[in-house]
C-alpha positions in Angstrom: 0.0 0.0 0.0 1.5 3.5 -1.1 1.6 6.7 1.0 1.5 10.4 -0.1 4.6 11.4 1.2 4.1 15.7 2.6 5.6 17.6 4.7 2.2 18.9 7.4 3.2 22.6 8.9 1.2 23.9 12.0 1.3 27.7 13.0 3.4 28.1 15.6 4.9 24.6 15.9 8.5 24.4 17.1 11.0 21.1 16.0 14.3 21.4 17.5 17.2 19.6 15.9 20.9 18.2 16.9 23.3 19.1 14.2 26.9 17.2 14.2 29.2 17.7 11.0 32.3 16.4 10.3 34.9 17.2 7.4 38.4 15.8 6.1 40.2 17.8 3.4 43.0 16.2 1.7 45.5 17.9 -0.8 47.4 16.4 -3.6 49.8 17.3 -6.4 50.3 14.7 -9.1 49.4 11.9 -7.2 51.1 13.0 -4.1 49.6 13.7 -1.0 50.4 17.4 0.2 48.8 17.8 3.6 45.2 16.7 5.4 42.8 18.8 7.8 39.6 17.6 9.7 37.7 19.8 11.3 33.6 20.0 12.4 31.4 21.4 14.7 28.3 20.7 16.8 24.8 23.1 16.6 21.5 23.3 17.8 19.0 24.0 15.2 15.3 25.2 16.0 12.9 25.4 13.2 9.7 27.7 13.7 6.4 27.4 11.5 5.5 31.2 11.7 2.1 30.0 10.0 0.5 27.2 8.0 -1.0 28.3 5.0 -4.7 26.8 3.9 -2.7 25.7 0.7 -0.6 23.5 2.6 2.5 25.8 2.1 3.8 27.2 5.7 6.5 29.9 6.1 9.3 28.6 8.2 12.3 30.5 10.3 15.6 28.0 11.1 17.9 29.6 13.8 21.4 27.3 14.2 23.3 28.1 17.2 26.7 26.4 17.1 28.7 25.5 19.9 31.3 27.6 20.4 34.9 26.1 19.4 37.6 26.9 17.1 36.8 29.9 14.7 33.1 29.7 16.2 32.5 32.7 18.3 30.3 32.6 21.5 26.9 34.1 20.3 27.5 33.0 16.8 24.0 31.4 14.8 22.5 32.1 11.5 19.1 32.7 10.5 17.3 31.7 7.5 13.7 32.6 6.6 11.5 30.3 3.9 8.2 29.7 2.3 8.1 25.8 2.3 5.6 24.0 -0.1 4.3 20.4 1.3 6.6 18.2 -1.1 9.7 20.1 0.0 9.7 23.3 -3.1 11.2 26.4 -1.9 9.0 29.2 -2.9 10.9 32.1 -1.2 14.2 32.0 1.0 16.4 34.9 3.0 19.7 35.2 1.7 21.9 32.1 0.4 19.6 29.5 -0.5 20.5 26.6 1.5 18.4 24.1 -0.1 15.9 21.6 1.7 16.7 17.7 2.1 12.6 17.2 0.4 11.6 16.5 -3.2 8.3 14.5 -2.8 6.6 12.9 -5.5 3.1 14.0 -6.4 1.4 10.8 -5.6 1.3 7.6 -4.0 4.7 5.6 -3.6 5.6 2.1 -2.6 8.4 0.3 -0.8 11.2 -0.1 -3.5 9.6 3.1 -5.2 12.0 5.8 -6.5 11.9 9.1 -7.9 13.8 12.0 -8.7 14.0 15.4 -7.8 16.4 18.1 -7.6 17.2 21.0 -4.8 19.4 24.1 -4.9 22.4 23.8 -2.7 24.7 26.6 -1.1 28.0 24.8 -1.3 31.1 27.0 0.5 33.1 29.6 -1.5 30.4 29.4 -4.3 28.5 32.0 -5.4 25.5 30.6 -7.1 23.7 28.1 -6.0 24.2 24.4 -7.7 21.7 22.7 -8.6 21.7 18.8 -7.8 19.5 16.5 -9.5 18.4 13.1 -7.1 17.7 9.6 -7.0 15.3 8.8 -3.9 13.9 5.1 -3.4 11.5 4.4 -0.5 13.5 1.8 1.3 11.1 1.2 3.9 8.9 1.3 7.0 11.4 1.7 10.1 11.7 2.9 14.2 13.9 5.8 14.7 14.3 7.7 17.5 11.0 6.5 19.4 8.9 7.4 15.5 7.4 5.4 12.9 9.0 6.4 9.9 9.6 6.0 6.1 13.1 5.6 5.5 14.3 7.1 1.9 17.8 6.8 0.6 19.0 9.4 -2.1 21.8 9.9 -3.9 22.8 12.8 -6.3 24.0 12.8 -9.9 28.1 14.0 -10.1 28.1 18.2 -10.5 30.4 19.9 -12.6 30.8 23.5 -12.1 33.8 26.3 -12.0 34.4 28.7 -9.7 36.6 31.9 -9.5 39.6 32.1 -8.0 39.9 34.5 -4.8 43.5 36.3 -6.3 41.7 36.9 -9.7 43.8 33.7 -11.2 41.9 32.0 -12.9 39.1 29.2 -12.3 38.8 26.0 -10.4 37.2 23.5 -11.6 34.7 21.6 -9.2 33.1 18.1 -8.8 30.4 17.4 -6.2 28.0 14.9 -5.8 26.2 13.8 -2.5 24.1 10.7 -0.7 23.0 9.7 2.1 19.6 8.6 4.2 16.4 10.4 5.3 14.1 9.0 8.2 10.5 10.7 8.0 7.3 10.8 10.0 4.9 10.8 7.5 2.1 10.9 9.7 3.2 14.0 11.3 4.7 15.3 8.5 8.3 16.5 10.0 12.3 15.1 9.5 13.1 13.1 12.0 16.7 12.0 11.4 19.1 12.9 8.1 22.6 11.8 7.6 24.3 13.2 4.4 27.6 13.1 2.5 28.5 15.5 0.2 32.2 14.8 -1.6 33.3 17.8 -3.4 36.6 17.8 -6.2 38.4 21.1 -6.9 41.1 21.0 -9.0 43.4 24.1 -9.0 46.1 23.3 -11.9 48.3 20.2 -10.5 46.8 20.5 -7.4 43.8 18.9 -6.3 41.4 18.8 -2.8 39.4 15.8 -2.0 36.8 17.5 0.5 34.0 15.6 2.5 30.9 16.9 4.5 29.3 14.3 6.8 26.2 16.0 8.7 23.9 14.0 10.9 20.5 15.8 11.6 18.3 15.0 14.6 15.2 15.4 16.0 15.6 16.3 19.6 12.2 18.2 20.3 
């Protein structure tokens, strides 16, 4: 039996989030490795549904509050504002568009279902957003964290894109593709858990940086 996977907004509803992400960068000229940093941080995320709309739509407000830590100031957080359809499309959005982990089909979908979808991503030291076109399969019916959720799996198509060097050199050219796993309480119509990789390529001349994002996301309140 298929659901009609959509995201339900209520006016004045609060889900608060635990954010943990990790990176590695890793350098190499001709097939040499050059040097390696890791690096992360911890952040509390608190999404607000300003209102539902009677078209489903709700305009939402996500204030991340990292804990402070190398480079992170105390009283350091970003705010982002957005109009949120119920399948995941971002009508309106404050500033760099930071994407949304939803693309929802229109109708019904089964276990072992897939779909695509795309979303607009803010990737660092870019100035445009990228789009990345998805793979998402319905993997199944499945506890997490105490809710009965659908668990989807995605997985991006590989991104090629070039982006301007900061002394006026040149270009770098840039690979980046993502995956990773989405748990979702259909019946309540919120994220409950996401865990995403995003592996990102620039190549600068001979040089070139194997960079990877891990970001777990969740729900907490």
């Amino acid at each position: 039996m298929g659901q009609v996977l959509r995201l339900k907004f209520k006016t004045d509803q609060v889900l608060s989030y635990a954010l943990t992400s990790r990176s590695s960068q890793k350098a190499t000229q001709e097939g040499k490795q050059m040097g390696e940093e890791k690096g992360g941080f911890e952040a509390r995320l608190d999404q607000t549904i300003l209102r539902a709309l009677e078209d489903g739509t709700g305009h939402v407000v996500s204030i991340t509050v990292p804990k402070p830590g190398a480079g992170i100031p105390d009283g350091a957080r970003s705010v982002i504002y957005q109009h949120l359809g119920s399948r995941g499309e971002v009508h309106e959005v404050s500033g760099p568009n930071q994407g949304n982990a939803f693309s929802f089909p229109e109708g019904e979908v089964a276990q072992g279902a897939s779909w695509e979808g795309q979303t607009q991503s803010q990737l660092p030291n870019v100035p445009q957003p990228v789009t990345m076109k998805y793979v998402y399969t319905y993997e199944g019916d499945e506890e997490m964290l105490g809710k009965n959720c659908v668990r989807i799996s995605f997985t991006s198509e590989p991104v090629d894109f070039q982006v301007p060097l900061p002394n006026g050199q040149g270009q770098s050219n840039v690979k980046t593709a993502s995956d990773g796993t989405m748990w979702f309480d259909n019946q309540v119509g919120c994220l409950v858990k996401l865990e995403l990789t995003t592996r990102t390529r620039p190549q600068v001349g001979a040089m070139s940086f194997d960079i990877e994002n891990q970001t777990i996301q969740e729900l907490v309140s």
